[in-house]
N, C-alpha and C positions, 0 to 999 in steps of 0.2 A: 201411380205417383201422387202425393198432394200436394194440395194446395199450395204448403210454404215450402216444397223442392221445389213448381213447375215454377213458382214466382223465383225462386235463386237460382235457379238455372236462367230464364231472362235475363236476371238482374246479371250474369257473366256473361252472357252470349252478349248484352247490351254495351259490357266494357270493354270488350276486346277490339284492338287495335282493327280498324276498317281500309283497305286500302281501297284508295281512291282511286279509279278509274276513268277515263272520259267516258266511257257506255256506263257506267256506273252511275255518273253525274246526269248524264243526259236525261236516264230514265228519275231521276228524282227532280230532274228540271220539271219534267213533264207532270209528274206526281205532285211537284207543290202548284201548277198551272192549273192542274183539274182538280184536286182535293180542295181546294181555297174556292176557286168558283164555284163549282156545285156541293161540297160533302165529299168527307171522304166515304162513309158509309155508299154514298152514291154514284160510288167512281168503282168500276171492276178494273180487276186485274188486264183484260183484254181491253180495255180502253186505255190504258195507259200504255199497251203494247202496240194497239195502233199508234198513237198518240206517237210512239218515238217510229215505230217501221220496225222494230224488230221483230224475232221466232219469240215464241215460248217459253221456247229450252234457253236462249240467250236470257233473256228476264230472269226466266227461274236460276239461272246461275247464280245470279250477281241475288238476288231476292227470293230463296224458297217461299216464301209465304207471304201477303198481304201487308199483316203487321209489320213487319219487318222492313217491309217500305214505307209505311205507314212511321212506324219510329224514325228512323231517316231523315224522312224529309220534317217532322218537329224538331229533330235534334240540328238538321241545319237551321232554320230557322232560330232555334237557341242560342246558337254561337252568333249568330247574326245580333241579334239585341246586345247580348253580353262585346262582341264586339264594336257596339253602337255606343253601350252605356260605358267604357272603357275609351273613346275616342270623345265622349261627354267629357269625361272629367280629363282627358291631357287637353281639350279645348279652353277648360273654365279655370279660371283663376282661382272661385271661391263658389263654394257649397252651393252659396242656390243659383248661379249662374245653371250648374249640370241640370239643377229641374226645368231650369228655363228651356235647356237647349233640348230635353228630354220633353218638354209639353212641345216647343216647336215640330218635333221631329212628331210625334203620333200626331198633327195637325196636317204636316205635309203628307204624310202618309194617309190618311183619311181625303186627300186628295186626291190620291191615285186614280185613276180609272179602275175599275172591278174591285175597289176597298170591300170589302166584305167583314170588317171587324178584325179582333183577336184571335189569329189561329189557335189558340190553346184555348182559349174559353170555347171556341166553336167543336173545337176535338173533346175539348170534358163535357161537349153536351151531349154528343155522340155516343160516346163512350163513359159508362154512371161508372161502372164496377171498380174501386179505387185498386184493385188486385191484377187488371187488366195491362199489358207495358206500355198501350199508348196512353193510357192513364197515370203510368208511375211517371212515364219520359213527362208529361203536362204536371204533374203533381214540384218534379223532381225542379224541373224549370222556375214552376213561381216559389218554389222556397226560395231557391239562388236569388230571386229580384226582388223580392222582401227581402232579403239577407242586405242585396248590395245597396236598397232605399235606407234601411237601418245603419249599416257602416255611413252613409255621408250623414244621416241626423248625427250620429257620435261624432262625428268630425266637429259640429259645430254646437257639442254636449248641451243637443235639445231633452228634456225631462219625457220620462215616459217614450225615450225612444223606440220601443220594441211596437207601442200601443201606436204612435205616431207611423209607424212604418204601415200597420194593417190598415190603418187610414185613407194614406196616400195608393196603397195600390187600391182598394176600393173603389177611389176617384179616379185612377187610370184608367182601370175595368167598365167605370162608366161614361168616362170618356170615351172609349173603345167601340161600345157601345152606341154613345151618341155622334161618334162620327159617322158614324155609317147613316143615321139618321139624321141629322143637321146640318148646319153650318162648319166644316173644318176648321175655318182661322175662331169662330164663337167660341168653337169646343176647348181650340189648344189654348186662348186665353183665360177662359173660363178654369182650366185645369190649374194653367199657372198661380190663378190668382185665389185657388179654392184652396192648391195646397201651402201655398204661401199662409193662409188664415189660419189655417191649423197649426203650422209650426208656430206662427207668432202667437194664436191662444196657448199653446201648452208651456210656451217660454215663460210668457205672462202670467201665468198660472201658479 
């Protein structure tokens, strides 16, 4: 088989309707518990089978293979943000309220106990091969939040919105970055008020 059937075969097996199970959930509870704290490269299959108390054969039902949970639990995580950045904007009245509440939120989260950064940058470090699914599921994610950073610049028809948008995730990513390493509240103000600079240079502009 090659290269571009093993990748669109993924790419359907990745769409297809997943039914949601509680042993299903359990084990990705566990997977996003261990993969975040240590790597997922550095998480086996048998650790995460401890990890819940189940067989083998129970696992490998609900997950034949690694990847496969490995997607899972990014793509939970994706809906988590997308339903984050979605509860932004029915919060906010006006456009940059959502970044405000969008810098709060990766602040508070950099507070967490075991913050350990951006799970997708931490998976595209893992994982280089862009051909790879837990590389397309990480790939496929930051398009969507560049996409949704660019729909709110158009809302408030900033120039060079496309440019403005690579910008602003840049600053997240190292925000992300430096919350793991800083101060949380420095980080999420600093983010506010970096990307605030940029929108009002390219207005200005």
């Amino acid at each position: 088989m090659t290269e571009a059937h093993t990748a669109a075969a993924e790419d359907e097996k990745a769409q297809r309707p997943v039914t949601k199970t509680p042993m299903r959930e359990r084990i990705i509870d566990a997977a996003t518990e261990l993969f975040y704290a240590h790597g997922i490269r550095a998480v086996s299959a048998e650790k995460v089978i401890a990890q819940v108390g189940i067989t083998k054969v129970t696992f490998y039902r609900h997950f034949p293979t690694k990847d496969e949970l490995i997607v899972a639990y990014l793509q939970r995580r994706a809906q988590w943000e997308r339903d984050a950045i979605a509860g932004a904007r029915q919060a906010a009245s006006e456009v940059p309220d959502v970044f405000r509440i969008v810098a709060e939120a990766i602040g508070a989260e950099s507070c967490t106990p075991g913050f350990r950064g951006c799970p997708f940058i931490n998976a595209a470090a893992e994982y280089a091969d862009p051909q790879h699914p837990v590389r397309r599921v990480v790939d496929e994610h930051r398009r969507w939040f560049r996409q949704a950073i660019q729909d709110l610049l158009d809302e408030i028809a900033t120039p060079d919105s496309a440019l403005v948008a690579d910008e602003l995730v840049m600053l997240r990513d190292g925000a992300m970055v430096s919350g793991y390493l800083s101060d949380p509240r420095t980080v999420a103000d600093a983010l506010y008020h970096a990307g605030r600079a940029v929108i009002t240079f390219r207005v200005a502009s």
